[in-house]
C-alpha positions in Angstrom: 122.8 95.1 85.7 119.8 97.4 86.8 117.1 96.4 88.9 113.8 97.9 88.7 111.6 96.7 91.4 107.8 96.7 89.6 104.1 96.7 91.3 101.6 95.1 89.6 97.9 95.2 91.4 94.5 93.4 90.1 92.5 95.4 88.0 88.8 95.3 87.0 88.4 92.2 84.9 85.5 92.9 82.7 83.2 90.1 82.2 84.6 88.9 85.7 83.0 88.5 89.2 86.7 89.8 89.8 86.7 93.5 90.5 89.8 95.7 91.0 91.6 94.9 94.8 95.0 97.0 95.0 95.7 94.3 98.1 96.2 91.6 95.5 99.5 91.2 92.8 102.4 91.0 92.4 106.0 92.7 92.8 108.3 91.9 90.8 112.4 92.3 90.7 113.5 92.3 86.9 116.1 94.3 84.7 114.4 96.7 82.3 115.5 98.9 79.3 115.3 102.2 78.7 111.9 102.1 77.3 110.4 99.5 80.1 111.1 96.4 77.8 112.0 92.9 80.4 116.1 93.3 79.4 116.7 89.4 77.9 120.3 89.9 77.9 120.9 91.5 81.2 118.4 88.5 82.4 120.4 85.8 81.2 123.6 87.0 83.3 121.9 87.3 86.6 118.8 84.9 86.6 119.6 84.8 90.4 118.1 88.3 91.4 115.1 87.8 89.4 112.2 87.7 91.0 108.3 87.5 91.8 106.2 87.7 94.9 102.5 87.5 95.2 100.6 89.1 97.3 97.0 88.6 98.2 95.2 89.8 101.8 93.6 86.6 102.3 96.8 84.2 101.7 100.4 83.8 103.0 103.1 85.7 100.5 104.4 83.6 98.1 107.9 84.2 96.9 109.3 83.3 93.6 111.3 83.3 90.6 110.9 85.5 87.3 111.9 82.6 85.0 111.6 82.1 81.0 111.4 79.3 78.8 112.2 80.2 75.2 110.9 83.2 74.5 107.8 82.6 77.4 108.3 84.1 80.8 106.0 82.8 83.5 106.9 82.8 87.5 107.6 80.1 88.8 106.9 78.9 92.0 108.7 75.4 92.3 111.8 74.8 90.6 110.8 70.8 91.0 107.5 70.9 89.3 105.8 72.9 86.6 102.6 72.3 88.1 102.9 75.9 90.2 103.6 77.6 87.1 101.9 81.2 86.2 102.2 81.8 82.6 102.5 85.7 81.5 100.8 86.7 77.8 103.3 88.3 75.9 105.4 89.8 79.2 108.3 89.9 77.0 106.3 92.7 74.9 104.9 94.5 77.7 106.5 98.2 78.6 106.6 98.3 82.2 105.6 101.5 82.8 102.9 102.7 85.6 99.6 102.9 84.0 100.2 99.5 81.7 98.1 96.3 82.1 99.4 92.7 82.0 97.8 89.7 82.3 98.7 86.5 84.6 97.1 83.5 84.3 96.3 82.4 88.0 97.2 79.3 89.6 93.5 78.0 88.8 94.2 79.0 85.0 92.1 81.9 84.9 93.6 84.9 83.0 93.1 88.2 85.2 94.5 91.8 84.4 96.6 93.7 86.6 97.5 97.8 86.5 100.8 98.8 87.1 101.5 101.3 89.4 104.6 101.2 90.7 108.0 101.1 88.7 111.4 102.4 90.5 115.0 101.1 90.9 115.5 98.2 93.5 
């Protein structure tokens, strides 16, 4: 399996006292397919290198796991609660390729948008 370490930094939310900060996000370690697609299979036979890390300039790192539930991926946290959870929209749908936008719904439950701008092999 492939690893493609990916760089995902807030954007501006519109509507949002949130503006863009490229000091806040995330990085994630995930398989990808060729066209930038999370790779479900590749997933499934090494959960173990999957992973997530947020980032933030006024907080301590936090380091992860990319986990999914179904067909929902979220990052989890806290393998012994659910309560730490981040839920993804649609990350299975997303092409992680620089430029894109995903967004995470924060550990306070609001949804923000982040830009990726970094995709390379880990």
């Amino acid at each position: 399996m492939s690893l493609s370490r990916i760089v995902m930094r807030l954007a501006r939310n519109p509507g949002s006292e949130i503006g863009g900060d490229d000091r806040r996000g995330y990085t994630l370690t995930a398989p990808l397919t060729a066209t930038g697609l999370l790779d479900a299979e590749a997933y499934a036979n090494d959960r173990a290198s999957c992973s997530v890390r947020r980032f933030a300039p006024d907080e301590d790192a936090v380091t992860g796991r990319l986990a999914r539930r179904g067909q929902n991926w979220f990052f989890d946290y806290d393998r012994q609660s659910s309560d730490d959870d981040e839920p993804v929209h649609r990350l299975g749908d997303h092409h992680f390729v620089v430029g894109e936008y995903v967004t995470v719904t924060d550990e306070d439950g609001q949804p923000l948008t982040y830009r990726i701008t970094e995709v390379q092999a880990a």
